[in-house]
C-alpha positions in Angstrom: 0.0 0.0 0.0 2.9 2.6 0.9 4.7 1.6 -2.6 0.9 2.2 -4.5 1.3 5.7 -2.5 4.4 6.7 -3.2 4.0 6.2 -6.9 1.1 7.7 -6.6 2.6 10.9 -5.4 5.3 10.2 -7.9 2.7 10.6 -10.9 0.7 13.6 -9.7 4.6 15.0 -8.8 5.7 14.8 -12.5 2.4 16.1 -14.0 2.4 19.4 -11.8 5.3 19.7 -12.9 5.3 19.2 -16.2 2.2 21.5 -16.7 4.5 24.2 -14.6 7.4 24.4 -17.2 4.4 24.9 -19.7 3.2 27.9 -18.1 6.6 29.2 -17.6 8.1 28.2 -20.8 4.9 28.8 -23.1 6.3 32.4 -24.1 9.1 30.5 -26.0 6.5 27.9 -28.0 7.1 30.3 -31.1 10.7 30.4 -31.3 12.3 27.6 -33.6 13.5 24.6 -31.5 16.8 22.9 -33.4 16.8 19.6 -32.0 13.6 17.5 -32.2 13.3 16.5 -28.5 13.7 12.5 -28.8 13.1 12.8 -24.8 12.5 14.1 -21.8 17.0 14.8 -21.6 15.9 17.3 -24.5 19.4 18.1 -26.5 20.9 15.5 -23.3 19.5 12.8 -25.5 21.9 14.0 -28.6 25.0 14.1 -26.3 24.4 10.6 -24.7 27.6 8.9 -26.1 29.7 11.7 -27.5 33.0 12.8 -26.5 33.6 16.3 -26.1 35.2 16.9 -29.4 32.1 15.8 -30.7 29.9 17.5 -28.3 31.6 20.3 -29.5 30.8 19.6 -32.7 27.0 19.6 -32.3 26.1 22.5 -30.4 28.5 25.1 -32.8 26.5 23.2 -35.8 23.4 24.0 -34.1 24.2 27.7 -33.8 25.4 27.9 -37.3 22.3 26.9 -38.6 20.3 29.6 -36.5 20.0 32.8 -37.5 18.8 34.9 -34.5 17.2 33.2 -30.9 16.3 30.3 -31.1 15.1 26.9 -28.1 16.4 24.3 -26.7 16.1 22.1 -23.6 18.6 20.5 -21.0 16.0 17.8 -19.5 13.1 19.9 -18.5 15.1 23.2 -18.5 14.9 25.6 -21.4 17.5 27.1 -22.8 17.8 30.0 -25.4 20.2 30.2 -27.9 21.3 33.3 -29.1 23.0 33.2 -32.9 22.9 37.3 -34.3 25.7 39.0 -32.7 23.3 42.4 -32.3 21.3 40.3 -30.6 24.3 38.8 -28.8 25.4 42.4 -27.8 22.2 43.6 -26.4 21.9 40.9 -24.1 25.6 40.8 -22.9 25.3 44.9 -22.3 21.9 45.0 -20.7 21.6 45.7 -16.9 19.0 42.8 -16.6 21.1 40.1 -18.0 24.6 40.0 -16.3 23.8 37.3 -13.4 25.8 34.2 -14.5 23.4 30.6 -14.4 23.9 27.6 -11.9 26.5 25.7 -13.5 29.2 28.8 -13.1 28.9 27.3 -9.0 31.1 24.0 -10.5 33.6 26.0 -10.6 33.1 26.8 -7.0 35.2 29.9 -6.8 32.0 32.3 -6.5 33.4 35.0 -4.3 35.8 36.1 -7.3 34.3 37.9 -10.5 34.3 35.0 -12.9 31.7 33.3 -11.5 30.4 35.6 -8.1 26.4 36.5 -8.0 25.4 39.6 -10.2 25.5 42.1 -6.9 28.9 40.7 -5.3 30.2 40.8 -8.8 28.9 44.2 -9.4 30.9 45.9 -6.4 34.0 43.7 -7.2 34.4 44.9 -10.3 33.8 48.2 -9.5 36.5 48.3 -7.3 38.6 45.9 -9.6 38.5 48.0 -12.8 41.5 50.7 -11.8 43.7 47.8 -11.1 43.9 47.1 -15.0 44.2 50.6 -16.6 46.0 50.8 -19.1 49.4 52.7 -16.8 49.5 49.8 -14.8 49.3 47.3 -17.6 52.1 49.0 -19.2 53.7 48.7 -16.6 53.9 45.0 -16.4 56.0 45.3 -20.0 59.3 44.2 -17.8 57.9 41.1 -16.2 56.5 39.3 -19.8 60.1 40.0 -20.9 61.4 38.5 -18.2 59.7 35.8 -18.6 59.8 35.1 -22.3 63.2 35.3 -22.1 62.9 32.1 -19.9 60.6 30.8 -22.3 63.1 31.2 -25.6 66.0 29.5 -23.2 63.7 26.7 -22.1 63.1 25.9 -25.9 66.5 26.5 -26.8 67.0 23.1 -24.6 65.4 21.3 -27.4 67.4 19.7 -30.4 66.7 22.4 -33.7 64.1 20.9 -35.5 62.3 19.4 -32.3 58.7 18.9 -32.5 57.2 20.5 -29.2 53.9 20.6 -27.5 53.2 24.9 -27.6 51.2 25.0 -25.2 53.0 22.9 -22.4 55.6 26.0 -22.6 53.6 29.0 -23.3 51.1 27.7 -20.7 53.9 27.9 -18.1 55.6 31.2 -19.4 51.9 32.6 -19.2 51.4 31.2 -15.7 55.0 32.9 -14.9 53.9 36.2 -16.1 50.4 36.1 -14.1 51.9 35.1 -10.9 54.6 37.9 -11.5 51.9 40.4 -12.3 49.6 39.4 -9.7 51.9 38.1 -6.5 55.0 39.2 -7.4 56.5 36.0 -7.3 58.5 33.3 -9.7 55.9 30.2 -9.4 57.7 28.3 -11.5 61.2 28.5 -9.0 58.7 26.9 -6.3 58.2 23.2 -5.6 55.0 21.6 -6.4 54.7 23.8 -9.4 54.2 20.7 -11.7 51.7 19.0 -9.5 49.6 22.7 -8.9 49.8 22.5 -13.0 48.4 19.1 -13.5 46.0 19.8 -10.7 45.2 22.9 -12.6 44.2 21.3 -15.8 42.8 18.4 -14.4 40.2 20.5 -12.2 38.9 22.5 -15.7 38.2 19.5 -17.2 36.2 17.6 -14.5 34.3 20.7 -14.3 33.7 21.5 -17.8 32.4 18.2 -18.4 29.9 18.2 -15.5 28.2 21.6 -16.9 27.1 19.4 -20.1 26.1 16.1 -17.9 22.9 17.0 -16.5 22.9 13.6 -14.6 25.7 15.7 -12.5 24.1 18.5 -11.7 22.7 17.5 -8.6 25.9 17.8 -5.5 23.9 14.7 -3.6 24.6 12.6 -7.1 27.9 14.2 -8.1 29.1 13.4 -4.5 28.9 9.7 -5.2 30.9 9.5 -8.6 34.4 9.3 -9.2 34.8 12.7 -10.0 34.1 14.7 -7.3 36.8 13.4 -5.3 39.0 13.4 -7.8 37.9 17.3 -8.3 38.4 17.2 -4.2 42.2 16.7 -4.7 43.3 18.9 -7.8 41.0 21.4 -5.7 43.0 21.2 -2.5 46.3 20.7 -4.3 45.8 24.3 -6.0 44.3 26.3 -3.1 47.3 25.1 -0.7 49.8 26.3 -3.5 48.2 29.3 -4.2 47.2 30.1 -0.7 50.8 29.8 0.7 52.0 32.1 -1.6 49.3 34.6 -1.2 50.0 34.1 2.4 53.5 35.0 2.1 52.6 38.2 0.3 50.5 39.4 3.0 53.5 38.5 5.2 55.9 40.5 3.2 53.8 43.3 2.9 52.9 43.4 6.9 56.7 44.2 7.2 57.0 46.4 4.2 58.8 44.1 2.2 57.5 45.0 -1.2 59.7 47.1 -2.8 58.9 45.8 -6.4 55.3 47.2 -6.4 55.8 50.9 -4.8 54.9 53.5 -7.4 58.0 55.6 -7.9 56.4 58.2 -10.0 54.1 60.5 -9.7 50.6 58.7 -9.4 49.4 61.5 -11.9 52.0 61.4 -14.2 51.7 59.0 -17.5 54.0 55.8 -16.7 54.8 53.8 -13.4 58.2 53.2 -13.6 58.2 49.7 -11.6 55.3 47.5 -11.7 51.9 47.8 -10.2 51.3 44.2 -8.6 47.7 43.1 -8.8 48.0 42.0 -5.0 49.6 45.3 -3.6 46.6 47.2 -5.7 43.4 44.1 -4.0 45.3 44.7 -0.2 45.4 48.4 -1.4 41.8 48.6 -2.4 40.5 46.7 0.7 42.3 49.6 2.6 40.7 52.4 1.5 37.4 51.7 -1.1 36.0 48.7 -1.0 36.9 46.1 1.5 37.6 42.7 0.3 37.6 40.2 2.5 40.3 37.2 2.6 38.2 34.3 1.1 37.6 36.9 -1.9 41.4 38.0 -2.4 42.4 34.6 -2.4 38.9 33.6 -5.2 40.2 36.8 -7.1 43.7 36.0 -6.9 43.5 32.7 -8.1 41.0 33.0 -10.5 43.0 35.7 -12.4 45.7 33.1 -12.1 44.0 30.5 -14.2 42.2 33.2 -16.4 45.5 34.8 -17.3 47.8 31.2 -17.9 44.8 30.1 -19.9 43.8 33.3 -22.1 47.7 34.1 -23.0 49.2 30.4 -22.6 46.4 29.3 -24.9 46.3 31.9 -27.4 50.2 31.8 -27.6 50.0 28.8 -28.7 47.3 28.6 -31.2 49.0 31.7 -32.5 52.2 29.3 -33.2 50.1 26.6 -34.8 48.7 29.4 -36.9 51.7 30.7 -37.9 53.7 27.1 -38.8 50.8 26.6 -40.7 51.3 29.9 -43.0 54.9 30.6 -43.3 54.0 34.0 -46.1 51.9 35.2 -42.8 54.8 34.2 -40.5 57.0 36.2 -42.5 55.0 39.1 -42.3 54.7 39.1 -38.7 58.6 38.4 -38.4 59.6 41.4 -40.7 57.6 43.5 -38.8 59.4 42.5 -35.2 62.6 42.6 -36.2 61.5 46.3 -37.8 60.6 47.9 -34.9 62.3 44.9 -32.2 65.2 43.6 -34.1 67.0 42.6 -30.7 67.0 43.0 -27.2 68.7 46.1 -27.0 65.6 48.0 -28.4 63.5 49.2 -25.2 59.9 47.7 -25.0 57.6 49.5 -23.6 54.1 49.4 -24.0 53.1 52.4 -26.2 56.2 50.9 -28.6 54.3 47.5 -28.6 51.4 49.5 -30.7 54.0 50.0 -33.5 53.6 45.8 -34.6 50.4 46.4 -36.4 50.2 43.7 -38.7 51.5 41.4 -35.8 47.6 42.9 -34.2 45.7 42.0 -36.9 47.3 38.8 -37.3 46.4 37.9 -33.3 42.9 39.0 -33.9 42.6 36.8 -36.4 43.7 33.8 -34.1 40.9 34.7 -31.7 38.3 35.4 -34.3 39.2 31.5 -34.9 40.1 30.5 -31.4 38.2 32.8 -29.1 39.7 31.3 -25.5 36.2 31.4 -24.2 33.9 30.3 -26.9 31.2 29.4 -25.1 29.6 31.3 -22.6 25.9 31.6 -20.5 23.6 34.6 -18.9 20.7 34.6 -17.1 18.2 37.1 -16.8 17.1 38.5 -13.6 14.5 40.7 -14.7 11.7 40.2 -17.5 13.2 41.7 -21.0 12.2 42.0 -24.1 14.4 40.7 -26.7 14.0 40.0 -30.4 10.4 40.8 -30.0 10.3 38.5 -27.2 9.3 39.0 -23.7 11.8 36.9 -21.7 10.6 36.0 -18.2 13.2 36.3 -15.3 15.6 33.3 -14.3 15.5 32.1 -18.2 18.8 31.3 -19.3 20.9 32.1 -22.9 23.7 30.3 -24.2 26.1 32.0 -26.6 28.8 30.6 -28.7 31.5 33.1 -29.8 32.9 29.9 -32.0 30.1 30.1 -34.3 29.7 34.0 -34.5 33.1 34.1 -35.7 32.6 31.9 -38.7 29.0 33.7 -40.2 29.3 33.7 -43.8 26.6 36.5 -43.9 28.6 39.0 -42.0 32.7 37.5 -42.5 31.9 36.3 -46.4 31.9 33.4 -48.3 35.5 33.1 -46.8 34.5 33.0 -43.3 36.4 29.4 -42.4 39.8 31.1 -43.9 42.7 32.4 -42.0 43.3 35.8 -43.4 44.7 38.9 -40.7 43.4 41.1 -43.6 39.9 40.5 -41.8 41.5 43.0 -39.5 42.0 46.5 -42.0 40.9 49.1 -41.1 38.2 49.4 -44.7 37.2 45.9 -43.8 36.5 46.3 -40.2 34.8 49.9 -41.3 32.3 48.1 -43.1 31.7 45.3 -41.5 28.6 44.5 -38.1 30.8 46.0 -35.1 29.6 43.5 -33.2 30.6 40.7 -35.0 33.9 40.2 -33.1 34.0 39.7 -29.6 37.2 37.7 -29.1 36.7 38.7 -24.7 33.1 38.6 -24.5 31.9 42.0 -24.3 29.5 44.2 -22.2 29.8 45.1 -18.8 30.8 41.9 -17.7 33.5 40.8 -20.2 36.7 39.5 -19.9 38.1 42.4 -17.6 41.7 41.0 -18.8 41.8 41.2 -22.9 44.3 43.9 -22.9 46.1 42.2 -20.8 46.1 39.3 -22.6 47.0 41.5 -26.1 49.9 42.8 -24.6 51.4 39.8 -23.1 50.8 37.6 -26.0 52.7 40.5 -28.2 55.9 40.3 -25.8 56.0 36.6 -26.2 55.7 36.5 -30.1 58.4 38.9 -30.3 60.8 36.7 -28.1 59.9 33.6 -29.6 60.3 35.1 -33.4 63.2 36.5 -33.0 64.8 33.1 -31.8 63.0 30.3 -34.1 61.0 29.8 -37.5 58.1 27.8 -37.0 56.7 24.8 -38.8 53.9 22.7 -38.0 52.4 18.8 -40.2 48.9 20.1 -38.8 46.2 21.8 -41.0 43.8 24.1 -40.3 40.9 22.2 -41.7 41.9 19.4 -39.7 41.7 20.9 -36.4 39.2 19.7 -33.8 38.3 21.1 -30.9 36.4 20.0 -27.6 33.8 21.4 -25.2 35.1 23.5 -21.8 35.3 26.4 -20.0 38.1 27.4 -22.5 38.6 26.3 -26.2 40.7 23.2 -26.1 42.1 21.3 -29.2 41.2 17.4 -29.0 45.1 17.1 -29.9 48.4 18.9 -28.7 49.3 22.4 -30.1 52.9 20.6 -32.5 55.5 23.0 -33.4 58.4 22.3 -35.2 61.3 24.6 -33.8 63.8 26.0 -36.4 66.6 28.1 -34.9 67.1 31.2 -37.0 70.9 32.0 -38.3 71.9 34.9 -36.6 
């Protein structure tokens, strides 16, 4: 009698709730759906069994084929997609649409901007913002040469004509030039750097693939798998590494023992002369503006830490497959450095970094075809009308930067093409401004692209000046797979050629 009950209850359960998500979801029943829903997983169902190149695969076909906002479901949730990039910038710049949707709390860090609730995130980045101007970016010129330098002498280990994973070094060089920027400290000189690395990339990926396994979503049923306490140790390994140099910091700067971050110019004037580290500028800001409190310094500190190795490591070293793969572009770009860089004699500063224009366009170009976060979600915390839709609040959009950056309607017939010429000045005139959004864009975007741009610049210029690059991969042949940031399903293979001095 108590199982007849409980099924029962079970039944009536499912049909309220059923006829619930009709209600709420019955202002979407006009918008085209682009998977038939086989099931009650919705697109679930079409993912059952692929890997995550192939998962990739599916949803950037989906949004190809959609022209504007369009519907799908993840079991009985609905999800919009949005294709048109004005559409795309409307939503990512209005007020009502900058709170980021449940599966941002996998990545568990939600007292740092990537991932904190709309109002924490509001007054962090607020009080966040001044840290990257421009002066202080600049300022950071001395630290990416420092460590590209290391970066060039760690290849030079290799053989000449070695065949190297890219991205193992620029992934470290990047992390290098992070921690520098952001603690003030040589990471990799530390022990456990190579197990805070693997822990690093190993944490990513777990989460990345819960956000597209609905089974996972719930913490009672993620608790019981495999995963979770496998994320429970790359999690601890990082924080302890992290938090024990952030510790240290705080300890060196209780005793005034931080010497490389005081401003010696006039805050007013246009340069700092030493560099302005991130943590100095946090402890700084929790002094006087906002206060931050220690559990957000450290989410902050090691978020940017993991943003930063992965936006300039990454785009490094697609940027070398890219070039190995076009040796007339390579050659432009390396003309151009040793024009205005030709060795290391020539000061680098970061107004003089503007002079490598062709080198710019070429690097937009990578992230028109690699944007390091292609995939990203919002949710609405307001009603808004959009597309001649009235959105209720709590509905969720998914956008894929991916697929925005290959329409043929607004990038031309040649849209799947590498060509920096994308990048003129007459072509970018005429073309949707927001078709490119290589950082996200709105309010809440990437707060460090420029960052990323100027770092990835110093790099190239080390790294061209030393070696010609070759690569057996094509562009048509490269495969990517689904996660927080754009990963290839193979390793990033460049051939090193020392150049004859």
């Amino acid at each position: 009698m108590f199982l007849f009950l409980l099924l029962v209850c079970a039944i009536l359960a499912f049909f309220a709730i059923r006829d619930h998500l009709r209600k709420t979801q019955a202002f979407a029943e006009n918008l085209p759906i682009v998977v038939p829903e086989k099931s009650f997983l919705g697109i679930n169902y079409d993912l059952l069994g692929l890997n995550d190149e192939e998962r990739f695969e599916l949803v950037n076909r989906i949004f190809l084929q959609q022209d504007r906002l369009f519907r799908m479901s993840i079991g009985p949730m609905l999800i919009l997609g949005v294709s048109h990039p004005d559409l795309v910038q409307k939503l990512l710049s209005h007020p009502d649409c900058l709170e980021k949707p449940f599966f941002y709390d996998f990545v568990k860090y939600d007292q740092g901007i990537f991932s904190a609730k709309f109002k924490l995130w509001k007054s962090q980045r607020k009080a966040l913002n001044p840290t990257f101007n421009l002066r202080i970016l600049h300022s950071f010129v001395p630290i990416f040469e420092k460590c590209s330098k290391k970066l060039v002498s760690e290849l030079e280990k290799c053989k000449d004509g070695d065949t190297v994973n890219m991205f193992k070094y620029t992934s470290r060089c990047a992390l290098e030039m992070v921690c520098g920027t952001t603690l003030g400290s040589d990471v990799l000189q530390r022990d456990g750097k190579e197990v805070f690395l693997t822990s690093l990339e190993e944490l990513f990926l777990l989460v990345s693939r819960r956000m597209l396994s609905m089974h996972l979503y719930s913490d009672l049923i993620y608790m019981m798998t495999p995963h979770y306490w496998k994320e429970l140790i790359h999690r601890k390994r990082c924080k302890a590494f992290t938090k024990k140099i952030l510790q240290e910091k705080k300890e060196a700067r209780r005793y005034g023992a931080t010497p490389e971050s005081t401003p010696d110019s006039d805050p007013e004037a246009d340069d700092f002369k030493k560099p302005q580290i991130f943590i100095d500028q946090l402890l700084s800001t929790s002094e006087s503006s906002r206060p931050f409190t220690d559990e957000e310094i450290f989410h902050n500190v090691f978020v940017i830490m993991v943003a930063g190795n992965d936006t300039s490591g990454l785009a490094t070293a697609y940027a070398c497959l890219f070039l190995g793969m076009y040796p007339h572009i390579q050659e432009k770009v390396y003309a151009e450095v040793m024009e205005h860089f030709p060795n290391e004699d020539v000061e680098m500063t970061g107004d003089s970094l503007k002079q490598l224009e062709y080198t710019e366009m070429f690097l937009k170009e990578v992230l028109r075809h690699c944007p390091v976060a292609a995939n990203i979600a919002r949710q609405c915390i307001k009603d808004i009308e959009i597309d001649g839709t009235r959105v209720p609040a709590g509905n969720l959009f998914i956008f894929t930067f991916w697929a925005m950056h290959r329409r043929k309607d607004i990038w031309g017939p040649d849209a799947d093409k590498f060509d920096p010429d994308n990048f003129l000045p007459e072509r970018v005139q005429a073309r949707n401004p927001n078709a490119y959004m290589p950082f996200s864009s709105g309010s809440r975007n990437c707060i460090g692209g420029r960052y990323a741009m100027i770092s990835i610049k110093v790099m190239l210029v080390y790294l061209l000046r030393r070696f010609k690059l070759h690569t057996n991969l094509k562009h048509e042949d490269l495969r990517y797979k689904f996660g927080i940031t754009l990963r290839l399903s193979t390793s990033h293979m460049v051939q090193l050629e020392r150049r004859k001095c």
